[in-house]
N, C-alpha and C positions, 0 to 999 in steps of 0.2 A: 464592501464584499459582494462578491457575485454567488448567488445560488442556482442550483438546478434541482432537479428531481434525483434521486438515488435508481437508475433505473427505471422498471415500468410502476415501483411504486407511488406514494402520494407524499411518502418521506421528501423534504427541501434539506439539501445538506450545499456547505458551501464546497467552491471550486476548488480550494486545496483541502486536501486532509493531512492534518500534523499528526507526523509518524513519532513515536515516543520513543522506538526501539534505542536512543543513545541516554534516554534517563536511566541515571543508575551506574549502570558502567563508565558514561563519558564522561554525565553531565550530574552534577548532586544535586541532592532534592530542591532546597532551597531555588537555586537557577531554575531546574523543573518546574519549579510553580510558577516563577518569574514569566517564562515562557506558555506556560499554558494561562496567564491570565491575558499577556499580552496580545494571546491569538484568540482569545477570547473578546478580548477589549476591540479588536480588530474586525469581529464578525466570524472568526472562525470557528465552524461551530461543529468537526467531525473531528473526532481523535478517535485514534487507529492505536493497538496492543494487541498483546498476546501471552498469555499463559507462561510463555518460554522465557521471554524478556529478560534480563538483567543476566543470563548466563550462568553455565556452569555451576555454580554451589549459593547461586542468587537469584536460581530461576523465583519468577514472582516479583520480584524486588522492584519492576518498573512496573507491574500495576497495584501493589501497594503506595509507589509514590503517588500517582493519580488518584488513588482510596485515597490520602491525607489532604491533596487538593478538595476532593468532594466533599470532604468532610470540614473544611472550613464555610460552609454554605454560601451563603450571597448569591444563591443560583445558580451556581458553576454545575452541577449535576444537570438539573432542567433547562440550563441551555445547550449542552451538548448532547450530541448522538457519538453514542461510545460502540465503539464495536473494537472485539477481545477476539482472541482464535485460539482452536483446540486443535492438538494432532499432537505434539513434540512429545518426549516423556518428560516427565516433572519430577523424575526419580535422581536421586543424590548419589553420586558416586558413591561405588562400594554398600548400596542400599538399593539396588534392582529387586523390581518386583512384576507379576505381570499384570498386565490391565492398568496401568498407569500411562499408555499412549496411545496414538491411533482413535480411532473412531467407532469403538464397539459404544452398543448402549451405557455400558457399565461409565468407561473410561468420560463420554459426555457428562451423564450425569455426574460423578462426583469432579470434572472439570468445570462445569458449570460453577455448581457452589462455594468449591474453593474460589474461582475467581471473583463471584458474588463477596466472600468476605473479604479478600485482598482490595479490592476496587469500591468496598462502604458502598453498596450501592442492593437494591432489591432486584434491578432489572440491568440487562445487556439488549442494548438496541439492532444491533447486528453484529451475530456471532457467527464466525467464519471456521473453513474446517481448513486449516493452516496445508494442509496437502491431500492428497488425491489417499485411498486407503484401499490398497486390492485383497487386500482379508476381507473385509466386512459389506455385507452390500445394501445397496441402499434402501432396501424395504425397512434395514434395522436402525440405520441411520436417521430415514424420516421419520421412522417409531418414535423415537427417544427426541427428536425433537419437535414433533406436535405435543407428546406431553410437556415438553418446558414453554411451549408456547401455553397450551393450555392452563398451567399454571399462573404465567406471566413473567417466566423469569429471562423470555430470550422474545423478542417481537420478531426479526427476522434471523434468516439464516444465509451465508454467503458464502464464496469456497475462495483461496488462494492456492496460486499454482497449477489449476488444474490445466487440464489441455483440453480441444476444443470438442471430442468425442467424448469424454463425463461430466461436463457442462450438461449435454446432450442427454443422456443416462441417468444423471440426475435430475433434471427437471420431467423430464418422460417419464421417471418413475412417482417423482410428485406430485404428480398433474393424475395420474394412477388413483391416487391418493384424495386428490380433490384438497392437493395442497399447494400453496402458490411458489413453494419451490424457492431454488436460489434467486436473491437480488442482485448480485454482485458478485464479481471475479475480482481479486487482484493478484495483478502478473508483473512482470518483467517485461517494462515496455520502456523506450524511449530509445533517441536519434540514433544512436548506436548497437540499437539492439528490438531491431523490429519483426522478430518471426512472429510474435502473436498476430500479427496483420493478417497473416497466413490462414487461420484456422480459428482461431482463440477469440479474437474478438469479431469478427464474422457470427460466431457461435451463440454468445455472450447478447449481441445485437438482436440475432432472429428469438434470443429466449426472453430479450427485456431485462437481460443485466446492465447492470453500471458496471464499467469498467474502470479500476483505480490502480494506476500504473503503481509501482512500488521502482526505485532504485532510478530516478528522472534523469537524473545526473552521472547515470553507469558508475556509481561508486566514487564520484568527481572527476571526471574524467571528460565530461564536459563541463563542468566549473572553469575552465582557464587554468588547465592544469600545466601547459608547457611555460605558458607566460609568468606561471607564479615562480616554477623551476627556475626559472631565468634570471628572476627580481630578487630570487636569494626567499621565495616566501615557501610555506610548507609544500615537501617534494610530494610525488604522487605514494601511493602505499596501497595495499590491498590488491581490489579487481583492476584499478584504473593501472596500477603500477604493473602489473601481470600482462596487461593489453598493449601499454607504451614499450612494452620490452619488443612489440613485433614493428618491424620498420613500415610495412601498410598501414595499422595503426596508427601509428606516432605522424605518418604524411596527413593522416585523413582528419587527426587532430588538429595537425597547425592548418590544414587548408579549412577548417571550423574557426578557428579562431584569429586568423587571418580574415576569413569574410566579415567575422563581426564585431573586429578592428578595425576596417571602411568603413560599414556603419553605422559605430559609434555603442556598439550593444555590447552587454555585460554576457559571458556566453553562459553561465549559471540562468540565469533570468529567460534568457532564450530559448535555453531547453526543457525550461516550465512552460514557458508561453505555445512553446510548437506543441506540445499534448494536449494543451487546452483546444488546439485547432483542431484535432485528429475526433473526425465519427466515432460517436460512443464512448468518449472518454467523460468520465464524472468528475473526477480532479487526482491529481497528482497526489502523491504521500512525499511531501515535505519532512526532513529528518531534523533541524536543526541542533544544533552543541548550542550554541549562542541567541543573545537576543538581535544582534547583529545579522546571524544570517536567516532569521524569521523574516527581520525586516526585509531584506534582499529577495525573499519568496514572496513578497506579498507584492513588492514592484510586480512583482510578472503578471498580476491581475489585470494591469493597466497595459501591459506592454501590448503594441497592437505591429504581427510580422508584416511586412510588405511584400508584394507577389516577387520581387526580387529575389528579397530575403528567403523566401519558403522555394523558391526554387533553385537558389544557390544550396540552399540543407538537404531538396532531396536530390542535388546531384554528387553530392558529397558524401549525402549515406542515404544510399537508395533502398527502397524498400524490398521487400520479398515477391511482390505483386501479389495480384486474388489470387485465391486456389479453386477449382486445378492448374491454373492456365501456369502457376508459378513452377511447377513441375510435371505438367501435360501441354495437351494440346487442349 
């Protein structure tokens, strides 16, 4: 396993982060474990969740399965760095309440604790603010969490989805504070989908974040989606199925997987390996259902692109370029 720093911190987290978000719904606990031992046994030592997880009338339910992983001890706590997120509501249908979402003080703190009991654990290593929150502002934000640091029950804090001007706002306002502010962004990055390039991680870069692509594979749709179509194996579904419906897409796919059919690449593996190349990127969020396709993500650690290779990808999905210049002069 290869490590880096989380950002401008002094945290060592490994290159991929195993994304949990399909425990529960996809995948049963049992598997669940299976899988986070085996990314464990493997060096993998960040796993990613969220408050929200397991869905609809099960929110919770995938970081309770990791609370029963930690709770078999053998170290499985104290070698991971776990980072949880707050924003969604955690309210039950037909049981709305208010201060149950979003990022006021209130809603922090009692998300913190509840997740502290679902996840058997005292402390959350990097707790992320699952989206951006235009009610609430950040003097009340950083409040509520220097007191959970001051406690111990959150060591750092990091945002998902934001955009590249409250990246900004937030750390200016923590820095205010004589607080060391966000570590970490995770966004919506990969070959198919590169506007953070734009702004976002420019941003992320100049503040000392680590950036942790979430969705590497755009929903599978760089996994060898046309080729599985083809071989009778599972069809596309979702974002990727929503994208192949447009005929630019579907060319820009098979000329993706036409190049890494000369040669000789798995295109799943390749679109983990090109983010690993990409400034500022900390590691990919890895989703696995199986123990199969964990294996398959950890290849990419090894996979090493060719100037060929990485020039054939960005003339096939080219990027946004810096900004201004990407929409100025």
């Amino acid at each position: 396993m290869k490590y880096t720093q989380l950002g401008r911190t002094g945290l060592k987290v490994s290159r991929l982060v195993l994304g949990t978000m399909n425990f529960g719904p996809q995948t049963d606990e049992p598997t669940s474990h299976g899988i986070l031992d085996s990314a464990l046994d493997a060096g993998l030592n960040f796993v990613d969740t969220a408050n929200v997880y397991g869905w609809g009338e099960n929110k919770g339910r995938t970081e309770e399965i990791i609370g029963t992983w930690f709770a078999q001890g053998g170290g499985r706590r104290e070698k991971t760095v776990l980072a949880t997120k707050v924003y969604g509501s955690m309210s039950r249908e037909g049981d709305t309440w208010p201060n149950e979402d979003r990022l006021s003080a209130l809603n922090i703190r009692r998300a913190v604790e509840a997740s502290l009991k679902r996840l058997h654990t005292d402390h959350i290593d990097v707790y992320q603010f699952h989206h951006i929150d235009r009610r609430t502002p950040f003097e009340e934000i950083w409040q509520a969490v220097d007191v959970l640091i001051q406690q111990g029950k959150i060591l750092y804090a990091g945002s998902s989805n934001f955009p590249g001007y409250k990246i900004a706002q937030a750390n200016e306002t923590a820095a205010r504070r004589g607080m060391v502010g966000l570590v970490s962004e995770q966004c919506l990055y990969n070959l198919a989908e590169r506007r953070a390039e734009m702004e976002v991680i420019p941003a992320a870069q100049d503040y000392g974040l680590g950036v942790i692509p979430w969705s590497p594979l755009h929903g599978g749709l760089l996994g060898g989606v046309i080729k599985k179509e083809a071989s009778g194996g599972r069809r596309a579904s979702g974002r990727s199925a929503d994208a192949l419906a447009s005929s630019s897409v579907r060319a820009q796919v098979q000329a993706y997987e036409d190049l890494l059919d000369k040669h000789g690449l798995e295109p799943g593996e390749v679109a983990l390996a090109w983010l690993l190349t990409r400034p500022g990127v900390t590691g990919p969020i890895v989703g696995p259902r199986t123990a199969e396709q964990l294996e398959s993500a950890l290849r990419a650690l090894e996979l090493e692109l060719s100037e060929e290779v990485l020039a054939g990808l960005d003339e096939i999905f080219p990027g946004p370029g810096p900004s201004p210049e990407a929409f100025a002069w």
